[in-house]
C-alpha positions in Angstrom: -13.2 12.0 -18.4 -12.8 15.3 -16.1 -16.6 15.3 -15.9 -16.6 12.0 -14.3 -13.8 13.1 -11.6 -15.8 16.2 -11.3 -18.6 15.0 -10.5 -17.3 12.7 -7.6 -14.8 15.0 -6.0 -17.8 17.7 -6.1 -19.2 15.6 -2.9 -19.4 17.8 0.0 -16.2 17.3 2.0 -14.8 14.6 -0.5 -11.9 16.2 -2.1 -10.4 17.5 1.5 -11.0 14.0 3.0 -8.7 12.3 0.0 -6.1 15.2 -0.2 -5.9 14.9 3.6 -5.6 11.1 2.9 -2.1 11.7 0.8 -0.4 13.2 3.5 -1.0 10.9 6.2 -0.4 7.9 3.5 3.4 9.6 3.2 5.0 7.1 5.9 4.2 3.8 3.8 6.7 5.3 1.8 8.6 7.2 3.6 9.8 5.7 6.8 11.0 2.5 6.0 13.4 3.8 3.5 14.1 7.2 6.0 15.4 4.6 8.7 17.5 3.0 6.4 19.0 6.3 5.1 19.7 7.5 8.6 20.7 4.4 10.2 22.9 3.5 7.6 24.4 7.2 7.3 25.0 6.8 11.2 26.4 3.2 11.6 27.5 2.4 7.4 26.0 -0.9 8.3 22.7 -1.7 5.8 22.1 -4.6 8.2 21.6 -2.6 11.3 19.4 -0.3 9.2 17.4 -3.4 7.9 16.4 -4.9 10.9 15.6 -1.6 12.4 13.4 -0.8 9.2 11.8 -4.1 9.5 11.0 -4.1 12.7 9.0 -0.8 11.8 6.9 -2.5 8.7 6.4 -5.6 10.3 4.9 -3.5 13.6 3.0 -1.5 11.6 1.4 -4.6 9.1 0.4 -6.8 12.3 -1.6 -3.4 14.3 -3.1 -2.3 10.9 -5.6 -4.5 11.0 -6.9 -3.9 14.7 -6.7 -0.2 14.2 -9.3 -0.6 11.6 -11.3 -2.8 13.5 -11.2 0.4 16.3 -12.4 2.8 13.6 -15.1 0.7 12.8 -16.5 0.1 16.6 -15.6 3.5 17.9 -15.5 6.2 14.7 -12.2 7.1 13.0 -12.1 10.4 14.8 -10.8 9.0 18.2 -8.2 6.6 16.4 -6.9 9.1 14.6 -6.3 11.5 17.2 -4.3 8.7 19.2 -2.6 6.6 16.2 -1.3 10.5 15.2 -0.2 11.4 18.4 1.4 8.1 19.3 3.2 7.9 16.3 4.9 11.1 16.3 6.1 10.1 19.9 7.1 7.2 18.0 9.1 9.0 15.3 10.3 11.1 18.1 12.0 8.3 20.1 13.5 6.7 17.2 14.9 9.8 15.9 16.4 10.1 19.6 17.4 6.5 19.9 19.5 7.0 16.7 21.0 9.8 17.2 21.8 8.8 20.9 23.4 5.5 19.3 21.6 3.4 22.1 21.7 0.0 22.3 19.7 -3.3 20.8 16.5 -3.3 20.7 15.8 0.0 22.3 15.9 1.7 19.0 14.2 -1.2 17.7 11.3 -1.1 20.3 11.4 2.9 19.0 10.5 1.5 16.0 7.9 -0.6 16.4 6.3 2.0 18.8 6.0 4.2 16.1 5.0 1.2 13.3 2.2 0.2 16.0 0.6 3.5 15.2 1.3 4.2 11.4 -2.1 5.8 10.4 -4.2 3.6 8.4 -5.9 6.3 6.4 -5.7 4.4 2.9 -8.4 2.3 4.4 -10.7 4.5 6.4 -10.7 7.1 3.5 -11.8 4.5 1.0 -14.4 4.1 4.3 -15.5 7.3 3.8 -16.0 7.1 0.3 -18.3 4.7 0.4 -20.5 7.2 2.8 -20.0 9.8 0.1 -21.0 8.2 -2.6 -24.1 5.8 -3.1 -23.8 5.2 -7.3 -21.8 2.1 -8.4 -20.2 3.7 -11.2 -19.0 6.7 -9.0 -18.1 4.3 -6.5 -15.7 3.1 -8.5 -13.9 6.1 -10.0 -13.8 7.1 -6.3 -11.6 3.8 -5.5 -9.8 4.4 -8.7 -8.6 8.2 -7.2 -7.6 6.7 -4.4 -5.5 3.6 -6.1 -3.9 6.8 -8.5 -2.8 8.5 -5.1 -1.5 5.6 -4.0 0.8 5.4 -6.9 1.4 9.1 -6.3 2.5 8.4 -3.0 4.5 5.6 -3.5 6.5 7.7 -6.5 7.0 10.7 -4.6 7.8 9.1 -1.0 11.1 7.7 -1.7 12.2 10.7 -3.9 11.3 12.9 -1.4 13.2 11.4 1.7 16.3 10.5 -0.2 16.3 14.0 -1.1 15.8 15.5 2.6 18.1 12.3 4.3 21.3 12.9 1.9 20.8 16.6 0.6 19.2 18.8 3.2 19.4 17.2 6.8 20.0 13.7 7.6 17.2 13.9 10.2 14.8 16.2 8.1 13.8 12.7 5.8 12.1 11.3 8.7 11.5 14.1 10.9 9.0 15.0 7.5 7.3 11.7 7.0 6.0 12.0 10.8 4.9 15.8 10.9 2.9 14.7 7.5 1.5 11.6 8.9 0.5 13.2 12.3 -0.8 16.2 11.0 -2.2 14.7 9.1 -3.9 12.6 11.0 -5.5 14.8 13.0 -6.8 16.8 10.2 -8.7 13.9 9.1 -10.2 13.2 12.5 -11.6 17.2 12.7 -13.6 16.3 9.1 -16.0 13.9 11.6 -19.2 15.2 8.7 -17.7 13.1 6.5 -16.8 10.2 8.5 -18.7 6.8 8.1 -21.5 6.5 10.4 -21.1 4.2 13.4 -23.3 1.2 13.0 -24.4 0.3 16.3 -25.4 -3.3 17.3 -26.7 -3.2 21.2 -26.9 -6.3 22.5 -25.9 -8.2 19.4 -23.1 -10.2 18.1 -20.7 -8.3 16.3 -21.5 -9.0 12.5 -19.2 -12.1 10.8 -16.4 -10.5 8.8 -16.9 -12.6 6.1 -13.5 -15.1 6.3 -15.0 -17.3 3.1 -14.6 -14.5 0.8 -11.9 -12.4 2.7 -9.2 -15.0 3.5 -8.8 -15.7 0.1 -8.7 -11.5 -0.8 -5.7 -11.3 1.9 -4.0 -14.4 0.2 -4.2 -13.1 -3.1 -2.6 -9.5 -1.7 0.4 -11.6 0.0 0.8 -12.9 -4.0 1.0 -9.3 -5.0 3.2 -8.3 -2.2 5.4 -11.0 -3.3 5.0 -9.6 -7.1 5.9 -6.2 -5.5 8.6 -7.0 -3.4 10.8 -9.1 -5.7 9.8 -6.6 -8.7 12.2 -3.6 -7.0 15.1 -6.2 -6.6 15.1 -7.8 -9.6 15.1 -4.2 -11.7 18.2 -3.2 -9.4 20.1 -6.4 -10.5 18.8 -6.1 -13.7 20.4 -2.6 -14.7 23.6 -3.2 -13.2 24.2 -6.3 -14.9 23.1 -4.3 -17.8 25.9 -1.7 -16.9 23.2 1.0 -16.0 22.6 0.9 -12.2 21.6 4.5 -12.3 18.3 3.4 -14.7 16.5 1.2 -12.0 14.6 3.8 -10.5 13.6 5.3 -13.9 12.6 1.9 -14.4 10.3 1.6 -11.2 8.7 5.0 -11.9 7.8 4.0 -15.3 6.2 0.9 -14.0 4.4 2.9 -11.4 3.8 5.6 -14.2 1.8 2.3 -16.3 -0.2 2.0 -13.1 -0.9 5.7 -12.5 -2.4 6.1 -16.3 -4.7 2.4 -16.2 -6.6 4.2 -12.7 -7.1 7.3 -14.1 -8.5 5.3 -17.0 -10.8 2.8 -14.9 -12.0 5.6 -13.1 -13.3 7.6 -16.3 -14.8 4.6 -17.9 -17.9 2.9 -17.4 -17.8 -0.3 -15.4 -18.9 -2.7 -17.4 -17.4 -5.8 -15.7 -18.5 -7.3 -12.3 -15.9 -6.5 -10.2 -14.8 -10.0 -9.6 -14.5 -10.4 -13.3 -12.4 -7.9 -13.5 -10.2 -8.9 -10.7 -9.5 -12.4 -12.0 -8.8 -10.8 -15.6 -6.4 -8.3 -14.4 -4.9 -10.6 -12.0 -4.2 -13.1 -14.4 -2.5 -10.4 -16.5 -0.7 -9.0 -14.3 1.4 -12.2 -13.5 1.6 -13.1 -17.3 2.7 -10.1 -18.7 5.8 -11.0 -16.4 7.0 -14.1 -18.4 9.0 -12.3 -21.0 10.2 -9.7 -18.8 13.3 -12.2 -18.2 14.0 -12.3 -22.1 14.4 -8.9 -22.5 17.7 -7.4 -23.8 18.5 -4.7 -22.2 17.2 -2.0 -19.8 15.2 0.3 -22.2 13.1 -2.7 -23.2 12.5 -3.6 -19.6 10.8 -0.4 -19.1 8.4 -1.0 -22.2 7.5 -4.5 -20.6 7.6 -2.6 -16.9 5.0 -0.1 -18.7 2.9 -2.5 -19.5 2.7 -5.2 -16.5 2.4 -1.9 -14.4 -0.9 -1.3 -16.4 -2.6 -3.9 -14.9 -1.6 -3.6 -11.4 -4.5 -0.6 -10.7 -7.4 -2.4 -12.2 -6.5 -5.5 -9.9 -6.2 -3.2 -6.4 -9.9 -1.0 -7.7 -11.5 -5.0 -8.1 -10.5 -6.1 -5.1 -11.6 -3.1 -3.3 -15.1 -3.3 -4.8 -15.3 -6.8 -4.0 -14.2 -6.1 -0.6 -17.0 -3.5 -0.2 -19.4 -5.5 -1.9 -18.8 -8.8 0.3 -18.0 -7.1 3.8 -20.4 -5.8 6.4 -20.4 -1.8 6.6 -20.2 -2.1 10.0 -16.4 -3.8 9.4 -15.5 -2.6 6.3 -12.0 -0.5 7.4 -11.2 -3.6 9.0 -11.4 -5.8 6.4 -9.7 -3.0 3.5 -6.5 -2.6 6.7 -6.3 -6.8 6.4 -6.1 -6.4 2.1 -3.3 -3.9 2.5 -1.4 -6.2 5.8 -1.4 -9.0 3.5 0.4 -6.8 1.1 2.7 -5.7 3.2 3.4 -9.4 4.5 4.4 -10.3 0.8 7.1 -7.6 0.3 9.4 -8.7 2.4 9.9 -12.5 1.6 9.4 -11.4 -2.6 12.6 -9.4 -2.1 14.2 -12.1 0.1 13.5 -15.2 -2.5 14.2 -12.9 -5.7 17.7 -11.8 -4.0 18.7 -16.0 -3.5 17.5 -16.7 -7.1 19.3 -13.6 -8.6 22.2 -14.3 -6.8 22.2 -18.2 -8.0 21.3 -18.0 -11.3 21.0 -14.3 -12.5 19.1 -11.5 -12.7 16.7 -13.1 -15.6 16.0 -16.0 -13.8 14.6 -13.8 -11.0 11.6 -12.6 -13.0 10.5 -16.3 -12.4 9.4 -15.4 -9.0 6.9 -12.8 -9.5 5.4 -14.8 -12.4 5.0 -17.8 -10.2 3.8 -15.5 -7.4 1.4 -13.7 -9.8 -0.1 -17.3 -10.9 -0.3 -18.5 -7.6 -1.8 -14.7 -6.8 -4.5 -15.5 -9.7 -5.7 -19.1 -8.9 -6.9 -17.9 -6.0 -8.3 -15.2 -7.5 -10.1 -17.7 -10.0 -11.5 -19.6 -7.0 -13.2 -16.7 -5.1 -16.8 -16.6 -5.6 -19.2 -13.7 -6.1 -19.5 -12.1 -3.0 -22.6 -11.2 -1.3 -22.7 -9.0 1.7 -22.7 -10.3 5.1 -21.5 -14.0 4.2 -20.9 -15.7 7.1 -17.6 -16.6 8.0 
């Protein structure tokens, strides 16, 4: 197993470039939650706080996309640069805007400012990989580092700023996620040897994204932003009707732990699936392994069946990121993984939103109901897409 992480992150330039990647990744994690903290802290009103931090996520899910696209067309150097600098002006003015208590939607338009430019480094990273790496099999423990650090980042992100918001400084929670994602930034921009080469097309039509195979890839990531978003809710209601509100975050890092352990596992393996295979197998698991979840008895069992739905989440995100590769021009590929990760992003908040009217209306059990029907919905789609072949028109 080491061997085969060894030999990958031996790459000239490789291990920087994804180290570097973590830190600017901080503020999908981060921020959100920070403005809540603070906002919240400030004003003791969560709905203030939620439209503020919603305005941020939503800013920062509808730009993604088009900052990929500018990677791709002008090199990933020149967006970094700007999408760091921007968004620490960003950070700046919200921070200011809150502590200045000015009025709607000035701190909102702060926040958006600052969501318009949250670095999309996940994506050009995973870019960058595939310049570093030529070998399928390498390929894909490379993707499966990347989905682990994901799950790193999404476990230590919301630890960390609840830690700085409420014990050191209530400003210091986001005043962190922006120095990390700047600098961030902008270290990854000076490591231009092992940026993607620019694939230049004079006096041609730009290259078809490939809508036939990735509009169904971006439906099936609203499914499992759906899956994602009610999952959090549902384990909050869950332990408190259990009597142990204090276990829900246990329960969340546990699910993210089952995650962590499958990528480090897919990674050290030999492939021996096709990538779409694997997708619709893991997919389809993912959202069954949710039906008995609302059976359970109590919270220390939810966290075994947490465990083992979380296993399947990381082969499903290292699929779909092959197929993406596999089924995308080069020349568009940071486009196309920003549109996978948007889609997500879309999901969470409407997951949360649906799981919250069906806990309150029938119980916390009965909310499990929507991520299994999300999940299914996630998968038949999934089932539908066909092997991809690079370049498809569309």
């Amino acid at each position: 197993m080491l061997t085969t992480y060894r030999d990958v992150l031996s790459r000239p330039g490789a291990a920087l470039f994804s180290f570097t990647g973590v830190w600017s990744r901080l503020p999908l994690s981060m921020t959100g939650l920070g403005i809540v903290l603070l906002v919240s802290e400030r004003t003791d009103s969560y709905g203030r706080a939620g439209v503020m931090a919603a305005a941020y996520v939503l800013a920062a899910a509808a730009f993604g996309p088009f900052q990929g696209r500018f990677a791709d067309r002008i090199g990933q150097a020149k967006v970094l640069v700007v999408v760091g600098t921007v968004y620490a002006l960003g950070i700046a003015m919200t921070l200011v805007a809150i502590e200045s208590d000015w009025r709607a939607p000035l701190p909102h338009l702060c926040a958006v400012l600052a969501g318009l430019a949250t670095p999309q480094t996940g994506s050009m990273v995973r870019a960058r990989w595939t310049h570093a790496v030529s070998e399928r099999s390498q390929l894909n423990t490379a993707f499966s580092i990347e989905a682990v650090l994901d799950e790193v980042v999404f476990v230590v992100g919301p630890v960390l700023v609840t830690f700085l918001t409420l014990e050191v400084a209530e400003v210091s929670g986001l005043v962190f996620a922006g120095a990390a994602a700047t600098l961030g930034s902008w270290a990854l921009a000076l490591q231009r040897h092992t940026a993607p080469p620019l694939i230049r097309q004079d006096g041609q039509p730009r290259e078809a994204i490939g809508w036939g195979l990735l509009g169904p890839l971006v439906a099936v990531s609203v499914g499992l932003g759906t899956l994602f978003g009610s999952t959090e809710v549902i384990v909050v209601a869950f332990t408190e009707d259990d009597g142990r509100p204090g276990a829900a975050g246990a329960v969340l890092a546990v699910w993210a732990a089952g995650s962590l352990v499958a990528g480090i596992a897919v990674g050290a393996l030999p492939q021996t699936l096709h990538p779409l295979r694997q997708f619709r197998s893991a997919m389809l698991a993912l959202a069954l392994l949710f039906a008995p979840l609302g059976l359970l008895p109590s919270s220390v069992w939810l966290a075994v069946g947490m465990f083992l739905a979380g296993v399947m989440i990381s082969p499903t995100l290292i699929a779909m990121v092959n197929i993406t590769e596999l089924g995308v021009p080069a020349s568009r590929l940071t486009e196309a993984l920003t549109w996978t990760g948007t889609g997500m992003a879309v999901g969470v908040a409407p997951g949360a939103a649906v799981a919250g009217w069906v806990i309150d209306h029938e119980g916390a059990s009965a909310g499990f109901l929507v991520p299994l029907i999300a999940g299914l919905a996630a998968a038949a789609v999934a089932w539908s897409i066909r092997t991809p072949s690079r370049g498809a028109a569309g």
